[in-house]
mmJSON file of the N, C-alpha and C atoms, coordinates in Angstrom:
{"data_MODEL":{"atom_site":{
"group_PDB":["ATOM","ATOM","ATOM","ATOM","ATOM","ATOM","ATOM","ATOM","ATOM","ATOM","ATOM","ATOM","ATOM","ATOM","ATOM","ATOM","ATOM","ATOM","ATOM","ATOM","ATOM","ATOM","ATOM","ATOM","ATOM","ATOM","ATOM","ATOM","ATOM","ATOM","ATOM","ATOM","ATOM","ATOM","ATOM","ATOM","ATOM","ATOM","ATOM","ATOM","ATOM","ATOM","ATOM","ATOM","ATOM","ATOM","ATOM","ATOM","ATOM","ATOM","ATOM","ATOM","ATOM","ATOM","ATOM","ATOM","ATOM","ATOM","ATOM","ATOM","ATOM","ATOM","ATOM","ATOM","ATOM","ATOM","ATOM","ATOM","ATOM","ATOM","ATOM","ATOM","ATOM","ATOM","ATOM","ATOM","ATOM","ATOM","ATOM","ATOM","ATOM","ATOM","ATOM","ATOM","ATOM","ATOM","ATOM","ATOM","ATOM","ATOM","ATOM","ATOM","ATOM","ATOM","ATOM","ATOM","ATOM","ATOM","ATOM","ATOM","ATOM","ATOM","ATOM","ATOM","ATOM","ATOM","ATOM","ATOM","ATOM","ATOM","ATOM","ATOM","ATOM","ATOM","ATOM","ATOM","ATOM","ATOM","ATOM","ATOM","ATOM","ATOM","ATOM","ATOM","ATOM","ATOM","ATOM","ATOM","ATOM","ATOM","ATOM","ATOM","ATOM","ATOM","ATOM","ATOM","ATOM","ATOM","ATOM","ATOM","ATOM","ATOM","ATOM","ATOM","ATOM","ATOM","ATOM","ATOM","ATOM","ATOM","ATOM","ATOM","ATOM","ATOM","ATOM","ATOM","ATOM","ATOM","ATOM","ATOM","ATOM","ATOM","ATOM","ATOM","ATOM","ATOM","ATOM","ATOM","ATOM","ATOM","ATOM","ATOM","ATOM","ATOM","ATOM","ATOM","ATOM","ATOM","ATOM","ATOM","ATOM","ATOM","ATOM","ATOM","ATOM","ATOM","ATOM","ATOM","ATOM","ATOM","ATOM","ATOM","ATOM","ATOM","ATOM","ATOM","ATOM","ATOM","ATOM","ATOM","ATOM","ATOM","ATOM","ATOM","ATOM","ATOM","ATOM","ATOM","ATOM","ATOM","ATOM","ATOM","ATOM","ATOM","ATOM","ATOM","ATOM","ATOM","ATOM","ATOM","ATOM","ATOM","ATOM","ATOM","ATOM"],
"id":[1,2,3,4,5,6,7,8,9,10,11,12,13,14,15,16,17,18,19,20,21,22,23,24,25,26,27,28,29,30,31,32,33,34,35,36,37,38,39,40,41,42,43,44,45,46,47,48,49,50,51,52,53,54,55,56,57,58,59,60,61,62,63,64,65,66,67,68,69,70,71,72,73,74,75,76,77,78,79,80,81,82,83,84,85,86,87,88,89,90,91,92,93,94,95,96,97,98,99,100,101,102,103,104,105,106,107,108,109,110,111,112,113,114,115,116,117,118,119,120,121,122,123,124,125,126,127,128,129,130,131,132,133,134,135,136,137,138,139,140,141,142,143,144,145,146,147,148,149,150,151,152,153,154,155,156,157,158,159,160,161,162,163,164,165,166,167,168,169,170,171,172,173,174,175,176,177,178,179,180,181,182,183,184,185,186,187,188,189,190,191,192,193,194,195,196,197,198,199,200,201,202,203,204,205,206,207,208,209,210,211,212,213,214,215,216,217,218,219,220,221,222,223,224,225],
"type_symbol":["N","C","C","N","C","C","N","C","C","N","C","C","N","C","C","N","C","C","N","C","C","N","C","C","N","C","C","N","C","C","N","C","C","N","C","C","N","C","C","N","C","C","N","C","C","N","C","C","N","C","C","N","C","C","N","C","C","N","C","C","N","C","C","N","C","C","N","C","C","N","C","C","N","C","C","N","C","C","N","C","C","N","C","C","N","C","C","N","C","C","N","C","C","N","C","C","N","C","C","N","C","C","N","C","C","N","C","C","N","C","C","N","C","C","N","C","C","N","C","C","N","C","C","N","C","C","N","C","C","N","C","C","N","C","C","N","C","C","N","C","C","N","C","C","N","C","C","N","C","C","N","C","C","N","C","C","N","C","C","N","C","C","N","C","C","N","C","C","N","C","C","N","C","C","N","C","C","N","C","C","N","C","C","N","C","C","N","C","C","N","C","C","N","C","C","N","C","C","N","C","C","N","C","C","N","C","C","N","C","C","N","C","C","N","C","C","N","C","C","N","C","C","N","C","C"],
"label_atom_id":["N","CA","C","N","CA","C","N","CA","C","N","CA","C","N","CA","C","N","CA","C","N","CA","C","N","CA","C","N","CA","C","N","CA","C","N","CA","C","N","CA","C","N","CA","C","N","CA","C","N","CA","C","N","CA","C","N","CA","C","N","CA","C","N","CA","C","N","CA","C","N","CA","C","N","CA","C","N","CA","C","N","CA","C","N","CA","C","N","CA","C","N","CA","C","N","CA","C","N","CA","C","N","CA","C","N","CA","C","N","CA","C","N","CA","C","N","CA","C","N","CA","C","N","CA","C","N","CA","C","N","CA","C","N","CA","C","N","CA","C","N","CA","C","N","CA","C","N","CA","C","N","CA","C","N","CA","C","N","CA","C","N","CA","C","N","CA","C","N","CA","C","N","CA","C","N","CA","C","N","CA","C","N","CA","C","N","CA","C","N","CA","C","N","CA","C","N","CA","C","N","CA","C","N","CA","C","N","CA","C","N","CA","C","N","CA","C","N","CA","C","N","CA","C","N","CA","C","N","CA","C","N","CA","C","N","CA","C","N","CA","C","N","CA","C","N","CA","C","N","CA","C","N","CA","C","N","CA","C","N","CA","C"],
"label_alt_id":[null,null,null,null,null,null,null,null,null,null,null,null,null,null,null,null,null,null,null,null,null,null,null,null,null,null,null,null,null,null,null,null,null,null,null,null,null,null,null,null,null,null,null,null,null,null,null,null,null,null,null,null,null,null,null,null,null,null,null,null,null,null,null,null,null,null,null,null,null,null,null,null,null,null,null,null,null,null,null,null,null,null,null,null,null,null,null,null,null,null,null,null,null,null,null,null,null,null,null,null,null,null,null,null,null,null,null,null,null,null,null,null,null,null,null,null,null,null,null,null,null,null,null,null,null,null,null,null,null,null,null,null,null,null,null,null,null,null,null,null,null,null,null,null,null,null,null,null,null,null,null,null,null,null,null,null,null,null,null,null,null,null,null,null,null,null,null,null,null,null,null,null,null,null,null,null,null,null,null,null,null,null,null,null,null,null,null,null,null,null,null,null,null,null,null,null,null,null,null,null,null,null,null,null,null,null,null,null,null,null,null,null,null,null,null,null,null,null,null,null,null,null,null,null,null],
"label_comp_id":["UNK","UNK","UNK","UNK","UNK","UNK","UNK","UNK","UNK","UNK","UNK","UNK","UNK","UNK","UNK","UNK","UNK","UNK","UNK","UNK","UNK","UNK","UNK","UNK","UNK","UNK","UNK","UNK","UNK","UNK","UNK","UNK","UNK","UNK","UNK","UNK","UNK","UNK","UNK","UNK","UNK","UNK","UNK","UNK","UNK","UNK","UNK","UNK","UNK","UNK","UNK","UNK","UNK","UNK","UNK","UNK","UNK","UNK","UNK","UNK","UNK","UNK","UNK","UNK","UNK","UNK","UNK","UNK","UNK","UNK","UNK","UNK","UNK","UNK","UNK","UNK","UNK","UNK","UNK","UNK","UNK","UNK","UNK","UNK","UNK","UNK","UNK","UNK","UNK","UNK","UNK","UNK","UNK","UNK","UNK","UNK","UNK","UNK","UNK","UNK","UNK","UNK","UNK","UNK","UNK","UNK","UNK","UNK","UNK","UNK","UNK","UNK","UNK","UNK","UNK","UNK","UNK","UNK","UNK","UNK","UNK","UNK","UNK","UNK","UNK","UNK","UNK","UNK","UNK","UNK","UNK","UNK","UNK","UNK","UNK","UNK","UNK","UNK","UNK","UNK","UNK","UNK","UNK","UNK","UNK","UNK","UNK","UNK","UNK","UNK","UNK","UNK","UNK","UNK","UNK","UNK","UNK","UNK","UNK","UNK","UNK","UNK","UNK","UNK","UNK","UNK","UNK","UNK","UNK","UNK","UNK","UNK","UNK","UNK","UNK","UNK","UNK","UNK","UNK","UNK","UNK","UNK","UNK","UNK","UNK","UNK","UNK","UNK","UNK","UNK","UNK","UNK","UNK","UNK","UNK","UNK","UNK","UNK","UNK","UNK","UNK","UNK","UNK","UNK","UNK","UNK","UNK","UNK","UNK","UNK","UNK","UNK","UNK","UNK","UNK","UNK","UNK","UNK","UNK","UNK","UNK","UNK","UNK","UNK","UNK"],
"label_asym_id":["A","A","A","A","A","A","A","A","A","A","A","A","A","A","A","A","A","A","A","A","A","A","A","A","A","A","A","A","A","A","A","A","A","A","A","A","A","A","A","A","A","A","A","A","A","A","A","A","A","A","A","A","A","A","A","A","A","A","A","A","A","A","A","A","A","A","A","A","A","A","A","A","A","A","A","A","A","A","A","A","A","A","A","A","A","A","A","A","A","A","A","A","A","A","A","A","A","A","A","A","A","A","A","A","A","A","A","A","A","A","A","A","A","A","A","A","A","A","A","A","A","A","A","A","A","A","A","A","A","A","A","A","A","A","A","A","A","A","A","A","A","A","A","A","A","A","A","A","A","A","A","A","A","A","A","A","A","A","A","A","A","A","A","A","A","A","A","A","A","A","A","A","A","A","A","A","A","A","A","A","A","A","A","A","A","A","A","A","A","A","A","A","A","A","A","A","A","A","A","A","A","A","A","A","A","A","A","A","A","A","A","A","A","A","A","A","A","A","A","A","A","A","A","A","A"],
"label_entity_id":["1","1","1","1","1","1","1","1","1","1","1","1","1","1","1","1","1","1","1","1","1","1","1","1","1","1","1","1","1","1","1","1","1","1","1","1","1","1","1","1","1","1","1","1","1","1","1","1","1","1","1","1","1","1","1","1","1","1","1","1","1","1","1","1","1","1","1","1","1","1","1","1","1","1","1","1","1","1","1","1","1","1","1","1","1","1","1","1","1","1","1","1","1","1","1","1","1","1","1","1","1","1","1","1","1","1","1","1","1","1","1","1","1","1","1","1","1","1","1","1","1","1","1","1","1","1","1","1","1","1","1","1","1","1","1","1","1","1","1","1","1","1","1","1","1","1","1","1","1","1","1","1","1","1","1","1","1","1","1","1","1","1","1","1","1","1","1","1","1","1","1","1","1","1","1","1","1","1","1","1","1","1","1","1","1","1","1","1","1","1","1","1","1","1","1","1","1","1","1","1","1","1","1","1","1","1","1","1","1","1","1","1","1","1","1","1","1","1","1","1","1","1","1","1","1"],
"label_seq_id":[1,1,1,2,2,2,3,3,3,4,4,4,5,5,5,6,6,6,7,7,7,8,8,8,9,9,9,10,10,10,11,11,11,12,12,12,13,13,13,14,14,14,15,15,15,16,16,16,17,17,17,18,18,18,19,19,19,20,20,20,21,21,21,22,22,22,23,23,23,24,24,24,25,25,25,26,26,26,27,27,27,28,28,28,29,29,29,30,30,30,31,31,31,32,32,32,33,33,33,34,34,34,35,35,35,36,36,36,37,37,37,38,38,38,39,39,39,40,40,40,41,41,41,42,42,42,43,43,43,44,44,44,45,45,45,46,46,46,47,47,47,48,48,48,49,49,49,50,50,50,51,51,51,52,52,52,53,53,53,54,54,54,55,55,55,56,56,56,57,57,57,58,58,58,59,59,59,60,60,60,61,61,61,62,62,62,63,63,63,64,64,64,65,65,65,66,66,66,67,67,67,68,68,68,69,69,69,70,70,70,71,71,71,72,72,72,73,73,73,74,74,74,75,75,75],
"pdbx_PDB_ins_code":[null,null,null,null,null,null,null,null,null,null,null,null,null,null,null,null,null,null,null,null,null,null,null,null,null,null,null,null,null,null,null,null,null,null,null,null,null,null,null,null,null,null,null,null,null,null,null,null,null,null,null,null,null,null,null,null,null,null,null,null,null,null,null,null,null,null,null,null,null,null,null,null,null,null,null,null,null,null,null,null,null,null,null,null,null,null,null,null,null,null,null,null,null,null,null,null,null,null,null,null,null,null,null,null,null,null,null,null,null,null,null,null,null,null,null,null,null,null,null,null,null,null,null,null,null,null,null,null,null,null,null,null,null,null,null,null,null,null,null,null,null,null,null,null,null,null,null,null,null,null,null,null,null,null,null,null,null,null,null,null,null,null,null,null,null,null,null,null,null,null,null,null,null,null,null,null,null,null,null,null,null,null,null,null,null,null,null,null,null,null,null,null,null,null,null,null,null,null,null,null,null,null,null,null,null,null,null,null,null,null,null,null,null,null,null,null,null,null,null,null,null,null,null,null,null],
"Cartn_x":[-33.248,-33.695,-32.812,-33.368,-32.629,-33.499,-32.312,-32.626,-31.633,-32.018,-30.859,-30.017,-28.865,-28.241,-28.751,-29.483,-30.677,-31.004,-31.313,-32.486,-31.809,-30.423,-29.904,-29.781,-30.047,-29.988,-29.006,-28.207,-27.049,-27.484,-28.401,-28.925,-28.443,-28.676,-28.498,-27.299,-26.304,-24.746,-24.309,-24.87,-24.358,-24.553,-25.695,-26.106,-25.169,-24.358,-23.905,-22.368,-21.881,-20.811,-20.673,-21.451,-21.714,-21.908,-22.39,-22.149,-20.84,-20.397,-18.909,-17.65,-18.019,-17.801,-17.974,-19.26,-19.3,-18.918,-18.439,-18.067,-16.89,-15.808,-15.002,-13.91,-14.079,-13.189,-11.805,-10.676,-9.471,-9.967,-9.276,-9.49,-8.744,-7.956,-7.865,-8.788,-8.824,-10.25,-11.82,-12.175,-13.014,-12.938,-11.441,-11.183,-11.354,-10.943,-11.025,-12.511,-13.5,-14.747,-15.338,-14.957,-15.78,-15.172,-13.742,-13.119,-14.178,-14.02,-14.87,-16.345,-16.929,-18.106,-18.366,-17.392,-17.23,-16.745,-15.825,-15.741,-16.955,-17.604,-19.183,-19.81,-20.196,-20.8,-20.495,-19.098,-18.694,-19.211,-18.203,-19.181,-20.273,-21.076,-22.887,-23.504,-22.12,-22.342,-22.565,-20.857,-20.734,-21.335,-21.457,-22.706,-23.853,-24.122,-25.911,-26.474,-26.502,-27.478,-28.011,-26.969,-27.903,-27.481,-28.406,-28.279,-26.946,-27.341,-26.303,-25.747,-24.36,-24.069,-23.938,-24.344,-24.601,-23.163,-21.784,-20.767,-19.565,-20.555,-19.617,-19.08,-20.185,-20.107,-19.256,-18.976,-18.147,-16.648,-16.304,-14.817,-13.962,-13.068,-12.3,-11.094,-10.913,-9.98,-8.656,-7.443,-6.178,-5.839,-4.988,-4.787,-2.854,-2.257,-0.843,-0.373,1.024,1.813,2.877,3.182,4.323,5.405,6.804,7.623,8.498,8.837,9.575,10.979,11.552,12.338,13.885,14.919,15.958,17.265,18.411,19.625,20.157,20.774,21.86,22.951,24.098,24.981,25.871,26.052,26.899,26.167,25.671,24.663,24.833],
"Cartn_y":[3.254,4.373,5.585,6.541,8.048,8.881,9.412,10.645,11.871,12.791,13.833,13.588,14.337,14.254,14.1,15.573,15.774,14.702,13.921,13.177,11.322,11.431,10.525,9.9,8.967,8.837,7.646,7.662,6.67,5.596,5.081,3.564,3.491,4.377,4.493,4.277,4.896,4.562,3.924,3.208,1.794,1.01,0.607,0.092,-0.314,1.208,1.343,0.824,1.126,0.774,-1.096,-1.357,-2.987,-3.435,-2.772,-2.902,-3.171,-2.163,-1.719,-3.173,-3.352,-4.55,-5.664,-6.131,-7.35,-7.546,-6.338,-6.434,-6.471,-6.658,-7.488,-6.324,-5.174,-3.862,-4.271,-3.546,-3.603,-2.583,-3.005,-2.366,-0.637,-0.316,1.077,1.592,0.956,1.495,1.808,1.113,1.162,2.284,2.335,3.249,4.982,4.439,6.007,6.243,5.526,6.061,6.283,6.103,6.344,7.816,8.378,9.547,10.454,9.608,10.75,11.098,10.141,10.347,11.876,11.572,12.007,13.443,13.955,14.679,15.879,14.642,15.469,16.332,15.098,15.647,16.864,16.444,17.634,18.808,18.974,20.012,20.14,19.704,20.095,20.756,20.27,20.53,22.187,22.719,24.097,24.588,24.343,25.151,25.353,24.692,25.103,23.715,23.166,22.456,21.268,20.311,19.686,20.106,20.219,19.73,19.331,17.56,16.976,16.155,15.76,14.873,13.368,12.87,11.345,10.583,11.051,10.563,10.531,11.268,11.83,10.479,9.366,8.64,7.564,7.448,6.363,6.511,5.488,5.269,4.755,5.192,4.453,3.91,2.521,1.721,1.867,1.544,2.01,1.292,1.966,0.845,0.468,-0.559,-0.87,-0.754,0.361,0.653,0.119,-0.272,-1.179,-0.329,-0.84,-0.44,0.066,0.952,1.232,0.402,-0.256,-1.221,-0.08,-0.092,0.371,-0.263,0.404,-0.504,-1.014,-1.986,-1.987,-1.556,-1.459,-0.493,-0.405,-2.423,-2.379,-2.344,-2.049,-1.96,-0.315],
"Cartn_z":[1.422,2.224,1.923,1.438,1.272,2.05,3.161,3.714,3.512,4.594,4.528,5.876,5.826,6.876,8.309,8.135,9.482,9.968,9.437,9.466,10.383,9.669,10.415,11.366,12.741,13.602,14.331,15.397,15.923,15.176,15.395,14.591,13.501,12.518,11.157,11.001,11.897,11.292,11.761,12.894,13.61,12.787,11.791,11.099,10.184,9.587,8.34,8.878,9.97,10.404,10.487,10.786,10.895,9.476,8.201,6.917,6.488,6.569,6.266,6.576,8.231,8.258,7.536,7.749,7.298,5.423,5.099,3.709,3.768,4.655,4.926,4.589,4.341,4.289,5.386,5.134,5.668,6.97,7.965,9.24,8.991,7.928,8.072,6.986,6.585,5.385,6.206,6.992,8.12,9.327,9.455,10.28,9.567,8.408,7.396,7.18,6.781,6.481,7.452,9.139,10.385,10.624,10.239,10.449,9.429,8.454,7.406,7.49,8.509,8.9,10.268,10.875,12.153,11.571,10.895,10.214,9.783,9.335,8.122,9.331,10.259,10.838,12.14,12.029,13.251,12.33,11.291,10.147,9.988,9.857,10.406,11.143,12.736,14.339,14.023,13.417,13.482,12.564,11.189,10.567,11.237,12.487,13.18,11.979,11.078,10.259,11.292,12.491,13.195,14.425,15.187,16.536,17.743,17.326,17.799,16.932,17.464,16.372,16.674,16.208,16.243,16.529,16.259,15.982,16.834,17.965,18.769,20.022,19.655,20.771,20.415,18.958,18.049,18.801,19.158,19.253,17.883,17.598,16.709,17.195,16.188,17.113,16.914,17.918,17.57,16.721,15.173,14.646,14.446,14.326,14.635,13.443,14.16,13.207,12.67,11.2,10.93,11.77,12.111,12.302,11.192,10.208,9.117,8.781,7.878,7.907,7.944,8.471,8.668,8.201,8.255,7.691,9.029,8.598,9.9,9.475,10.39,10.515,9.472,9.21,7.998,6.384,6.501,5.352,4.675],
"occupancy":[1.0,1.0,1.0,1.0,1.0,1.0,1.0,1.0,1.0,1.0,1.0,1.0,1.0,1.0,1.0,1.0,1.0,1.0,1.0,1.0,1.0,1.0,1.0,1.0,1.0,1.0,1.0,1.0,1.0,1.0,1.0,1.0,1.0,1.0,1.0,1.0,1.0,1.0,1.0,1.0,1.0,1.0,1.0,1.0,1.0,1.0,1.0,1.0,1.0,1.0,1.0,1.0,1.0,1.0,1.0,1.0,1.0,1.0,1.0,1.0,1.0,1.0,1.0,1.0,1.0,1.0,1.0,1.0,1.0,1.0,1.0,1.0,1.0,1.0,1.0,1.0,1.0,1.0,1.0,1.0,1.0,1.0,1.0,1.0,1.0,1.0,1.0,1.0,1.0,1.0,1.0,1.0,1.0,1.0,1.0,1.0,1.0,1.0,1.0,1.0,1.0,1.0,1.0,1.0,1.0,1.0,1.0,1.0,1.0,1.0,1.0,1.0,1.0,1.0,1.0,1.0,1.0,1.0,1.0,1.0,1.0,1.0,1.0,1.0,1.0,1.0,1.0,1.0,1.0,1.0,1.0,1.0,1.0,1.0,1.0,1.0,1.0,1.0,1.0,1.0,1.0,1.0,1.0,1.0,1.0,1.0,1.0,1.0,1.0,1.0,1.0,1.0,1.0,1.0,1.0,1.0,1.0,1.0,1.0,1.0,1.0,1.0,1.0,1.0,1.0,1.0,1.0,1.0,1.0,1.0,1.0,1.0,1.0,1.0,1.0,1.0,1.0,1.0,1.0,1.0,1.0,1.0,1.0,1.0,1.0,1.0,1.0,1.0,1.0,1.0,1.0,1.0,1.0,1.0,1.0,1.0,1.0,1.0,1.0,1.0,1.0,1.0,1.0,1.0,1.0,1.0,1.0,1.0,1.0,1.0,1.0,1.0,1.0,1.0,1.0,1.0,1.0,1.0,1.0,1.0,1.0,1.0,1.0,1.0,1.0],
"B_iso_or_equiv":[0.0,0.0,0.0,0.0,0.0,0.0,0.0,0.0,0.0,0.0,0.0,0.0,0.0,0.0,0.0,0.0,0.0,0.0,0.0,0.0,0.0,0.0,0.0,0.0,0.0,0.0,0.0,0.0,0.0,0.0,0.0,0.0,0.0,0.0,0.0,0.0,0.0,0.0,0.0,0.0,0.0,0.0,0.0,0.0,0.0,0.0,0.0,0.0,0.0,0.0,0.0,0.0,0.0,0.0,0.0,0.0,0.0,0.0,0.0,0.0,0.0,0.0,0.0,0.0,0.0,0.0,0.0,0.0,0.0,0.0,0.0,0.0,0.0,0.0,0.0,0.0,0.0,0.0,0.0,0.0,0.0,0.0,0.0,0.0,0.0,0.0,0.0,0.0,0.0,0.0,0.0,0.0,0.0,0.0,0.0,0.0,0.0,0.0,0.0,0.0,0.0,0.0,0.0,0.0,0.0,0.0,0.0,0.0,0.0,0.0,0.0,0.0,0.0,0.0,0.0,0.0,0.0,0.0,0.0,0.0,0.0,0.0,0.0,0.0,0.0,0.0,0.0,0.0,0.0,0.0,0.0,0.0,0.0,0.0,0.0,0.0,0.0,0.0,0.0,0.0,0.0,0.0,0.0,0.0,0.0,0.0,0.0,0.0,0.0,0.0,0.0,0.0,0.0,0.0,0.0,0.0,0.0,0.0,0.0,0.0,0.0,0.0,0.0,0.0,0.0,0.0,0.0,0.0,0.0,0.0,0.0,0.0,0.0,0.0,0.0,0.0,0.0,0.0,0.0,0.0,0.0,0.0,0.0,0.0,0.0,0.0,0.0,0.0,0.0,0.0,0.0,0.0,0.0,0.0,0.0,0.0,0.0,0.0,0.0,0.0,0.0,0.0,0.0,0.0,0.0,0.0,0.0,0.0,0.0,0.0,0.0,0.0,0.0,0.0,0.0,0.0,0.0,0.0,0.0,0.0,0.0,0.0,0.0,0.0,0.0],
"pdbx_formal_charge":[null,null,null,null,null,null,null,null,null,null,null,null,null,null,null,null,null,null,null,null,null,null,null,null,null,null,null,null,null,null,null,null,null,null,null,null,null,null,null,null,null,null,null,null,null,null,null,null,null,null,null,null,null,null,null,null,null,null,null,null,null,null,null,null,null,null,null,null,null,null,null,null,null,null,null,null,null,null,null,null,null,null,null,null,null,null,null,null,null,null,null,null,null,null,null,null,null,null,null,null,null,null,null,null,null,null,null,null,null,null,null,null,null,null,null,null,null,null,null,null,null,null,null,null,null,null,null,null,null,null,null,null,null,null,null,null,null,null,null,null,null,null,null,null,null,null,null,null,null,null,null,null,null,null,null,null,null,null,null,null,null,null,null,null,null,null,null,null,null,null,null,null,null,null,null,null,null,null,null,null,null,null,null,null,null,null,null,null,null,null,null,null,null,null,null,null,null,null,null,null,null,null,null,null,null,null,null,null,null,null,null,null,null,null,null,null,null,null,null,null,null,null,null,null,null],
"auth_seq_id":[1,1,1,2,2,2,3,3,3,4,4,4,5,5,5,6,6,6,7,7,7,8,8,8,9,9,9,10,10,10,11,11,11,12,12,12,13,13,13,14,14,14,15,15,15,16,16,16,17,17,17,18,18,18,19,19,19,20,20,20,21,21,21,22,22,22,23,23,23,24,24,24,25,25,25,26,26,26,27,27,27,28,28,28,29,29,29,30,30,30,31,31,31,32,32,32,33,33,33,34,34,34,35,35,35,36,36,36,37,37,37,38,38,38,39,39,39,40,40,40,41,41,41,42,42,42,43,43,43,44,44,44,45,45,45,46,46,46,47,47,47,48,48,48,49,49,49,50,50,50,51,51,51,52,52,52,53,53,53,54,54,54,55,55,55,56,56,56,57,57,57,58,58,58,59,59,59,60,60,60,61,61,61,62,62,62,63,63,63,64,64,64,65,65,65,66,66,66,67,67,67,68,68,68,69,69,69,70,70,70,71,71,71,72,72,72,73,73,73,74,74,74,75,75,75],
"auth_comp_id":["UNK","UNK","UNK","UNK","UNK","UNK","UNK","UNK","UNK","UNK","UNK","UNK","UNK","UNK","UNK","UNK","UNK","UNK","UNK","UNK","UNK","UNK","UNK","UNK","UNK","UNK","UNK","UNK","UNK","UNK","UNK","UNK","UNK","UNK","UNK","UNK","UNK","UNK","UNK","UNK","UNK","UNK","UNK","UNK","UNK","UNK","UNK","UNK","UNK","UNK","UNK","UNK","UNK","UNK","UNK","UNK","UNK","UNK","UNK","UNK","UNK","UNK","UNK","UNK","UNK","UNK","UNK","UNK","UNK","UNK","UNK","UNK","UNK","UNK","UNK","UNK","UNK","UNK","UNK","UNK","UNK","UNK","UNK","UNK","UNK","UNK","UNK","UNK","UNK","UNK","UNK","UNK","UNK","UNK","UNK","UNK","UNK","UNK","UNK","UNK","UNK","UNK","UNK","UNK","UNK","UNK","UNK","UNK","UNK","UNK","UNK","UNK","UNK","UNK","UNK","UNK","UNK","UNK","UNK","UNK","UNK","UNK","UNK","UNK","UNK","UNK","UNK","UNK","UNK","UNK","UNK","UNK","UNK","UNK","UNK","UNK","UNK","UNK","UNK","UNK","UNK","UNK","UNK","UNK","UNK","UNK","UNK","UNK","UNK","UNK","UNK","UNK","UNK","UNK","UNK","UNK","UNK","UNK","UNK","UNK","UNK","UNK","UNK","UNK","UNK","UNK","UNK","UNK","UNK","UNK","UNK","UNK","UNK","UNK","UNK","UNK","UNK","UNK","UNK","UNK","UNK","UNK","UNK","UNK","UNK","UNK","UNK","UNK","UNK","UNK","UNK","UNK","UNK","UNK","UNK","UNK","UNK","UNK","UNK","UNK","UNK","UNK","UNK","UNK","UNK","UNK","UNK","UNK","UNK","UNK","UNK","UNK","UNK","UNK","UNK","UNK","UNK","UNK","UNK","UNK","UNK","UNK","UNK","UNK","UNK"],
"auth_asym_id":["A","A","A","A","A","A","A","A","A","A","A","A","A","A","A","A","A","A","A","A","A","A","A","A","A","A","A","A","A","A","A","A","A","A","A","A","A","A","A","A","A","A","A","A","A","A","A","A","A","A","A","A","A","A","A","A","A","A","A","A","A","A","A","A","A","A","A","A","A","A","A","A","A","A","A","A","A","A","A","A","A","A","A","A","A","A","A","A","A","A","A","A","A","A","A","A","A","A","A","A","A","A","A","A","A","A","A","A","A","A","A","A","A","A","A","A","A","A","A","A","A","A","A","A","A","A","A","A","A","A","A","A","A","A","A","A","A","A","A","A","A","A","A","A","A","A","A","A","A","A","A","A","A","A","A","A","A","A","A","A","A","A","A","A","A","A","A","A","A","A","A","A","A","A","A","A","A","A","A","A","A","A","A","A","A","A","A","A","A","A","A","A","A","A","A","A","A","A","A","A","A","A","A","A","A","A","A","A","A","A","A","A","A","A","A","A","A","A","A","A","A","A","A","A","A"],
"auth_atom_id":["N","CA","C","N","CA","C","N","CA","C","N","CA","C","N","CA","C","N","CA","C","N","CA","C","N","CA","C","N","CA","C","N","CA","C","N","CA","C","N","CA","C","N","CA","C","N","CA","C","N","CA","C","N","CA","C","N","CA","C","N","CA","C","N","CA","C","N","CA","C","N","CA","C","N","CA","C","N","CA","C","N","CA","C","N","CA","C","N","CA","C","N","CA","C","N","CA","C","N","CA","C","N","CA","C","N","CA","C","N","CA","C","N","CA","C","N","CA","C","N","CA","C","N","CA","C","N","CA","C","N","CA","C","N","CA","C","N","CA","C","N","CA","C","N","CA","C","N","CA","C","N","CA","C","N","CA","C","N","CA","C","N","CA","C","N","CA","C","N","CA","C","N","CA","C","N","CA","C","N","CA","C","N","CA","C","N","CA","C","N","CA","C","N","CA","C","N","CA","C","N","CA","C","N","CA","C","N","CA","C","N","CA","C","N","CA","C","N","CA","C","N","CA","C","N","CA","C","N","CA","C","N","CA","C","N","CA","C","N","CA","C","N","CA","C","N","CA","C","N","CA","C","N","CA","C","N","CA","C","N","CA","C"],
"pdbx_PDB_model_num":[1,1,1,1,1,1,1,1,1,1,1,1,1,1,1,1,1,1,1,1,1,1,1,1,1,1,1,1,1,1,1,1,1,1,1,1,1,1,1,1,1,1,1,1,1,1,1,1,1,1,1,1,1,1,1,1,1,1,1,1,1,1,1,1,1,1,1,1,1,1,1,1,1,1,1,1,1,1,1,1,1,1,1,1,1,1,1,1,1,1,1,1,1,1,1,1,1,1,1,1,1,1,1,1,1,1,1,1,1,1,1,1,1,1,1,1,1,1,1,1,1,1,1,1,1,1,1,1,1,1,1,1,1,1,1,1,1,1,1,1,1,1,1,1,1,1,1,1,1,1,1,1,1,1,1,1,1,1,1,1,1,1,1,1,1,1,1,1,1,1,1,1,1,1,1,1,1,1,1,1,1,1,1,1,1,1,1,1,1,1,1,1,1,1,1,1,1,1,1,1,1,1,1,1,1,1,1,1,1,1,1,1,1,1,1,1,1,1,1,1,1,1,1,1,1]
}}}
């Protein structure tokens, strides 16, 4: 299925989001292509090209941060 942006609807990227998943992607890799989605379309928002934006209702999940490894004192 090829459409245009416009044309997109929540389904469509729920869809694609549940793709993304089940292809077994790393949870910040997942987290990055839902930013980059959310992104596009905020950009759309303010050009006037759609409406509304579909993306707005997506939560993204927190994701955990390593702690950076440090010296100890005698080190």
């Amino acid at each position: 299925m090829v459409c245009s942006p416009t044309e997109l609807t929540l389904e469509d990227l729920q869809g694609f989001i549940i793709w993304i998943n089940e292809l077994g992607l790393a949870e910040s890799s997942q987290a990055r292509l839902l930013s980059g989605l959310k992104g596009f379309f905020k950009y759309l928002k303010i050009e006037n090209l759609i409406e509304n934006n579909p993306t707005e209702l997506f939560e993204a999940r927190k994701l955990k941060r390593k702690r950076p490894d440090t010296l100890s004192f005698e080190e």
